[in-house]
LOPAVO-210430 format. One record per residue: x, z, y of N, C-alpha, C in turn; residue in three letters. Coordinates in steps of 0.001 Angstrom, whole numbers, plus 500000, padded with zeros to 6 digits. Example, Ala and Ser with C-alpha at 12.3 -4.5 7.8 and 13.67 -1.06 7.14 Angstrom:
<guzas>
513190507800494310512300507800495500513200507800496700ala/512850507080497750513670507140498940512900507870500030ser/
</guzas>
This chain:
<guzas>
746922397562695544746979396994694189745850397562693330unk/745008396548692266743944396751691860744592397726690659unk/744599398900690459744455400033689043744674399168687897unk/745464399317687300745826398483685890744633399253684524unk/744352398581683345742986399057682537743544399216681079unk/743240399999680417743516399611678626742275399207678218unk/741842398103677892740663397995677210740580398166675476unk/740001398822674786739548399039673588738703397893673261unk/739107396782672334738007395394671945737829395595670500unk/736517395716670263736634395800668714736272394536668327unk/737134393717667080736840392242666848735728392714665538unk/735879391586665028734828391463663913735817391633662738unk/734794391988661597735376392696660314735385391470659112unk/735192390207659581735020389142658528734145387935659113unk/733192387894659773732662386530660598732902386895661560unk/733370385235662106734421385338663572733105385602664884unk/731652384973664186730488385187664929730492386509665700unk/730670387077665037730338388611665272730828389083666464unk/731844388681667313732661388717668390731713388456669617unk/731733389493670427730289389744671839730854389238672883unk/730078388414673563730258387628674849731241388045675819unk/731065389616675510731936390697676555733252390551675897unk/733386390779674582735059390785673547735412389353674268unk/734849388222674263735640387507674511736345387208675897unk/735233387787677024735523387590678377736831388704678476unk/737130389482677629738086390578677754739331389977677192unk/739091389516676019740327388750675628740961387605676381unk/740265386782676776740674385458677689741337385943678974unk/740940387032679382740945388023681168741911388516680824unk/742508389079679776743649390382679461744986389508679933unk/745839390478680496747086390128680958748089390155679672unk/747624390937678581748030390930677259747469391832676462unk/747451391089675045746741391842674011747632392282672703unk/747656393787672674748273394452671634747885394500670675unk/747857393699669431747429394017667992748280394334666670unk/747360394853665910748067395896664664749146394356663851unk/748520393060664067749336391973663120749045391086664034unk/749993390698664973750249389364665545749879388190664988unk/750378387907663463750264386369662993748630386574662826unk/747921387580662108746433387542661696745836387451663115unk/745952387978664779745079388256665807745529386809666410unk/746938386172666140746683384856666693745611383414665916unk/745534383856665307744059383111664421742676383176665233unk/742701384284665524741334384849666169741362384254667799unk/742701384850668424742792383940669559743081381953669720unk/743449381989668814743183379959668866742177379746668338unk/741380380393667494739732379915667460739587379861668542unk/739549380219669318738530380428670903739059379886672138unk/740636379117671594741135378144672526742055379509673439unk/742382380836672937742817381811674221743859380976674091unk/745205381549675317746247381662675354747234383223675899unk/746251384111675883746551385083676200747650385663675169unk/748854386153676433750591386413675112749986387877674240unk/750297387803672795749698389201672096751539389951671761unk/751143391227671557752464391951671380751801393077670330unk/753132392602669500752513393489668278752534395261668464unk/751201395612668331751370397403667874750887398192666702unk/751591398641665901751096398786665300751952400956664776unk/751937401710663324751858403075662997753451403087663525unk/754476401665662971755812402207663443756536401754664660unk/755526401178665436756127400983666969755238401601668063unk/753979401701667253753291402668668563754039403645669584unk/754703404180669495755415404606670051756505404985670767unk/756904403412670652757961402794671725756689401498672650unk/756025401485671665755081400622673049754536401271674135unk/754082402588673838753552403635675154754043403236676062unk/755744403114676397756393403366677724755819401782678167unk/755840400828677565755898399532677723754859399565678472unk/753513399624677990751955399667678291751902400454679363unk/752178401342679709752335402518680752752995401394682268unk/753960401030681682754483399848682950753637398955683548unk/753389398135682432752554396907682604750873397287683528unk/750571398787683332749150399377683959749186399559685291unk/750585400205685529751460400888686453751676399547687603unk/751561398415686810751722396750687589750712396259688086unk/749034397020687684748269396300687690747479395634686643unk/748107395029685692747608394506684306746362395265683839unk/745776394375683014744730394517682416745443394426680911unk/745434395771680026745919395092678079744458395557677279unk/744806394423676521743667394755675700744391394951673877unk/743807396223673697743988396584672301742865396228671326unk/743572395659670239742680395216669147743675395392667626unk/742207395553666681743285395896665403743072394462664416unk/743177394558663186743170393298662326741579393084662107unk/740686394088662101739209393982661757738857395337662904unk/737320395667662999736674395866663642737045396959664641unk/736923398481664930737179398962666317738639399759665916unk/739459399142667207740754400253666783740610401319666877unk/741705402266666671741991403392666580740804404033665034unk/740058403857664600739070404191663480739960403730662220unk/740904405076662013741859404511660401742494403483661071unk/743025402881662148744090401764662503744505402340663622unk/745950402241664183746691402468665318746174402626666597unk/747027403045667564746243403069668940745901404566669453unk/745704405762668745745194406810669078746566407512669976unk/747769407373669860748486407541670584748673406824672029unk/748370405947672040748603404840672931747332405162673973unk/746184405573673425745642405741674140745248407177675163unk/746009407935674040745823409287674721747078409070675943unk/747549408310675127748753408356676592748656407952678002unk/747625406982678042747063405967678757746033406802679676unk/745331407897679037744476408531679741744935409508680287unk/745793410221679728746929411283680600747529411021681789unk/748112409773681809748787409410682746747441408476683730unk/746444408850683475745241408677684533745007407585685091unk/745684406354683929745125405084684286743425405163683268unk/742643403985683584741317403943682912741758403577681810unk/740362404024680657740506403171679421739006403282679219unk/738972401685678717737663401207679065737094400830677109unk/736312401129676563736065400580675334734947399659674695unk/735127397865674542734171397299674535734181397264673050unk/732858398182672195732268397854671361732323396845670651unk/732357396658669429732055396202668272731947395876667215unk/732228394777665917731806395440665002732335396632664095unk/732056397144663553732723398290662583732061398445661214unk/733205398677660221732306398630658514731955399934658414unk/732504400817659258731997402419658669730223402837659205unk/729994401547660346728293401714660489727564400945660152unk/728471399863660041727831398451659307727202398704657609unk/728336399905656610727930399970655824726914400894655619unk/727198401755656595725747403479656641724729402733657028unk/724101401500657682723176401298658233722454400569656907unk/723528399907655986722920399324654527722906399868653113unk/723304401459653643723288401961652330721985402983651740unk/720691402910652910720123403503652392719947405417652557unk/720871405751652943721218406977653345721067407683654562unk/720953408985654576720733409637656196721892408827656409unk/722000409084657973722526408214658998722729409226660203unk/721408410515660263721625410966661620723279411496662032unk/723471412050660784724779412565660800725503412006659735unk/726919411828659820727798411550658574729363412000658932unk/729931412257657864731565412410657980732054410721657335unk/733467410643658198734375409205658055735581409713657652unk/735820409562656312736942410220655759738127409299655698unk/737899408198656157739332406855655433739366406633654427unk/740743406458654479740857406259652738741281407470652321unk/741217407612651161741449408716649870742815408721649787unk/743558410134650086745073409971649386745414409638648361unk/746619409179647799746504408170646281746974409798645544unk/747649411020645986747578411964645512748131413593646099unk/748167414406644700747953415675645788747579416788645901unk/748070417698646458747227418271647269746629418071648070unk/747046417069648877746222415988650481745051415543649737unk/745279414625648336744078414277647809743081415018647095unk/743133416154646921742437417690646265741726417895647454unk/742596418134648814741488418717649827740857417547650373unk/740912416099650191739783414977650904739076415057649707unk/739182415206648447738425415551647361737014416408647540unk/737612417423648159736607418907648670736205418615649617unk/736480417916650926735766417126651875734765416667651851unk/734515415449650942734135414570650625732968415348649914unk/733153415925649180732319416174647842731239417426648722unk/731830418428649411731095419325649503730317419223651019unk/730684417892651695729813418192652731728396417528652543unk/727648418143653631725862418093653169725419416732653716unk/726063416436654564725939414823655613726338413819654082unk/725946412513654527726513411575654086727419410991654300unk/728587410835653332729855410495653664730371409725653515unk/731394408393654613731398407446654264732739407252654153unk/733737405948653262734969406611653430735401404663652943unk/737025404781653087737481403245652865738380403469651613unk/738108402394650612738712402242649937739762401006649355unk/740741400745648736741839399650647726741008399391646865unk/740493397808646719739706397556645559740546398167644416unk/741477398331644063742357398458643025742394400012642656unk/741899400725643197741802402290643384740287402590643341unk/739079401908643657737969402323643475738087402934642281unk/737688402581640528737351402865640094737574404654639609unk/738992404550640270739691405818640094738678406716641310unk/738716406197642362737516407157643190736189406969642694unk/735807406498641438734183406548641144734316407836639842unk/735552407384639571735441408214638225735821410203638666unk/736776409929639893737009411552640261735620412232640416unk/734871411464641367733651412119641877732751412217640805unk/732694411500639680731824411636638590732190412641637564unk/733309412683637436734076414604636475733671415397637487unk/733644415272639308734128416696640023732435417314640178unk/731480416486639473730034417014639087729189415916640251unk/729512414745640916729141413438641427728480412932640761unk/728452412639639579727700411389638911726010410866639548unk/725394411988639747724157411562639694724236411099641295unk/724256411736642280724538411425643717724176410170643845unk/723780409334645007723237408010645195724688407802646351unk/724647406696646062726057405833646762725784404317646506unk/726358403951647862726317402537648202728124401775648048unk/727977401133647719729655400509647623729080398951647952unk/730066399021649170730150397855650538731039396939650144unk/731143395864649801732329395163649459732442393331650222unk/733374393331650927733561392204652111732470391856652951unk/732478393136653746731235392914654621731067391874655897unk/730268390848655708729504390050656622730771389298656508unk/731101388700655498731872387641654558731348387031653475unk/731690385827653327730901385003652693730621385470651091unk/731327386425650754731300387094649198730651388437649579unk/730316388303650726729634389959650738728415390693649493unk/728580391798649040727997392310648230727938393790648505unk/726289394219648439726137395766649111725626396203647298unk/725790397613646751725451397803645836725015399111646055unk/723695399400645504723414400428645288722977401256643846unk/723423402586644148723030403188642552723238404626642641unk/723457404965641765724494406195641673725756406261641372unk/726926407414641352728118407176641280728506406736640265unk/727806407482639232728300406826637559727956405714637469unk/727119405436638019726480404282637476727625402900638520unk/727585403201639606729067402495640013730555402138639024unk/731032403662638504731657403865637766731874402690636700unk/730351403019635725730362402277634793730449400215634905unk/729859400113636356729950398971636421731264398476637210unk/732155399274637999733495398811638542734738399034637327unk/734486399842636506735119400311635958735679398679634948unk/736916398562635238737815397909634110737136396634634808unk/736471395964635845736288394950636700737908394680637945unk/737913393357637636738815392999638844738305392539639905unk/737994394049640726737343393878642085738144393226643107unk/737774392866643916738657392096645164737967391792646499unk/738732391926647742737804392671649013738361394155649307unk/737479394336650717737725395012651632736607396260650992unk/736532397149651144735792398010650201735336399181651158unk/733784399786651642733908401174651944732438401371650915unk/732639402669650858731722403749650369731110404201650803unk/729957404422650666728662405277650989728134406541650201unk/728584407710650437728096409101649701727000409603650052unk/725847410010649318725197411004649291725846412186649872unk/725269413177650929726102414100650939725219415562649788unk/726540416421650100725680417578648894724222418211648832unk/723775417703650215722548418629650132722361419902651009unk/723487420468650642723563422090651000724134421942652894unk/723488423258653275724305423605654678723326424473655314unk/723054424714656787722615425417657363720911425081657809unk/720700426373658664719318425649658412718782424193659262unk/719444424177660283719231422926660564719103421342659888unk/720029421649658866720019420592657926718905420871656830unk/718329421905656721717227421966655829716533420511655641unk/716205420557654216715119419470654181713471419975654762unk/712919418690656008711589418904656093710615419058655079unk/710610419976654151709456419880652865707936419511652898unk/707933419747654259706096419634654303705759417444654513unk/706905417172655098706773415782655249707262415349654177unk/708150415723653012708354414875652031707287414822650834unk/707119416383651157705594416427650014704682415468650520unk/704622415387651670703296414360652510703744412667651433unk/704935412628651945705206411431651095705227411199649908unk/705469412027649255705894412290647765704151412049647284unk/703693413046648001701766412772647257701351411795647750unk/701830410455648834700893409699649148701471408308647903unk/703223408835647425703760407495646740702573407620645017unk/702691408892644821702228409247643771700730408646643625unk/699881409050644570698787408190644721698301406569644452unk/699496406106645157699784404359645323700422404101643582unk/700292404845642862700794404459641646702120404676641310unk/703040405248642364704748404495642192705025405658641140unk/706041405650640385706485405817639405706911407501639831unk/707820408108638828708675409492639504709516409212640009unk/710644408410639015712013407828639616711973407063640838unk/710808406284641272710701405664642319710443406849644149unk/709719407476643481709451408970644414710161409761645060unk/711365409901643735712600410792643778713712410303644688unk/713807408602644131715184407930645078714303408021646458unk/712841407638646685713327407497648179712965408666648510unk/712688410153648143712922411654648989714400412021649476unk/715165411177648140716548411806648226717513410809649304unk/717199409734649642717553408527650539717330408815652080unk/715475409305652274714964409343653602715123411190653818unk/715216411938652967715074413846653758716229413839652920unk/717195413715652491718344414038652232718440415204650754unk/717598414798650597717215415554649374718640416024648060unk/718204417177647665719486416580646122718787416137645122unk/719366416066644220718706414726642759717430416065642339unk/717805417337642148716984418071641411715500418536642752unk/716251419205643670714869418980644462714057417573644473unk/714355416642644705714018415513644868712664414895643507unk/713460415260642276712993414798640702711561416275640981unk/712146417528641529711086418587641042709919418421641866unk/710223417395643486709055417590643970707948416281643822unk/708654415199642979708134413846642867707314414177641313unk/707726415027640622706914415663639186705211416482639823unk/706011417537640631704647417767641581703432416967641774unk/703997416018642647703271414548643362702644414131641862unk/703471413967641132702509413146639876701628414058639357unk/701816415253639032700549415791638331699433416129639183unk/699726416094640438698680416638641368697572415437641707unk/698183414133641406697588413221641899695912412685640882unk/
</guzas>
């Protein structure tokens, strides 16, 4: 008997396009597919003509489905896990299911694709080599004090999901907790027909979400603090390189500053002190 498989399918986060030749040969092939909302993943499967049976999994049955899934592998079957938008287990169900799956030393196989937590780092302008994925924000707390300090004090760029209905309250924490100036991207219904990428700073987010009736799927893009070890040092000798060649070409300070602090990870004040440099030297 051929080894039964869990496959990991990540669907798309808002165009049904987005779904890879491979997601679909996995979905049509699966002996059954587990998703976080049955009525929303059967949409996705009658676009595409499947008929493959789906069984719902989701935070309060995960764990009566294990034994289930464990059988069905144990038979041979092929299941394929999928959540309501892009890769499971990332902030959606499944991380149990799958550790279980690998313990008990059947395969688990994971076909890629889309996701908003890279979809939005790749459009926000920001380092990229490294970042922290925080979720969403506790609504309060002590839980929400320490993703507070998370968030705020690491040196990476940090990306995190938000309740349109709760942004403004996360633009305004980070802008009292000494955020304001920080550069941040706010992602809103990505690669959907209302899609809108914004960039600025936090206050300046603030001021424009603030007392707006936002609506959509929402992640964030942080500046991270700057600070950390030396590895994370900023390269100074290449930003000065840049900084004196923008200065040259005419570009402005403020123009100098955002992109030191965008491309070397700069903070607002290194960034402003070495683009002042660039201008008088030029």
């Amino acid at each position: 008997m051929t080894p039964g498989k869990l496959v990991i399918v990540g669907t798309p986060i808002g165009n049904l396009a987005d779904l890879s030749a491979r997601a679909l040969e996995t979905l049509d092939g699966a002996g059954v597919v587990y998703a976080e909302d049955t009525r929303h993943s059967a949409t996705l499967l009658r676009h595409y003509g499947f008929r493959t049976p789906l069984r719902s999994l989701h935070e309060h049955n995960e764990a009566r489905r294990i034994d289930e899934v464990l059988d069905r592998l144990a038979a041979g079957a092929i299941c394929a896990l999928i959540s309501d938008a892009g890769t499971p287990t990332v902030s959606d169900p499944g991380t149990r299911l799958v550790a279980a799956v690998a313990g008990a030393g059947f395969r688990v196989e994971p076909v890629p694709g889309p996701s908003a937590v890279t979809a939005a780092l790749s459009a926000s302008g920001l380092p990229g080599g490294r970042f922290l994925f925080l979720g969403f924000a506790p609504r309060k707390g002590r839980e929400r004090e320490d993703w507070m300090a998370q968030a705020l004090d690491s040196p990476h760029t940090v990306v995190v999901f938000e309740a349109p209905g709760r942004l403004d309250a996360l633009l305004e924490d980070w802008t009292s907790r000494g955020a304001a100036g920080r550069l941040c991207a706010v992602c809103r219904e990505l690669t959907k027909l209302h899609e809108e990428v914004r960039h600025g700073t936090v206050e300046a987010h603030r001021d424009y979400y603030s007392g707006n009736n936002v609506r959509g799927e929402i992640t964030v893009v942080l500046e991270g603090s700057g600070a950390g070890s030396p590895e994370n040092r900023v390269d100074i000798e290449a930003a000065t390189t840049v900084a004196n060649e923008m200065a040259a070409a005419g570009q402005t300070t403020q123009v100098i500053a955002r992109r030191l602090r965008g491309e070397f990870g700069m903070t607002r004040n290194q960034a402003y002190d070495l683009a002042l440099r660039a201008a008088e030297r030029k």
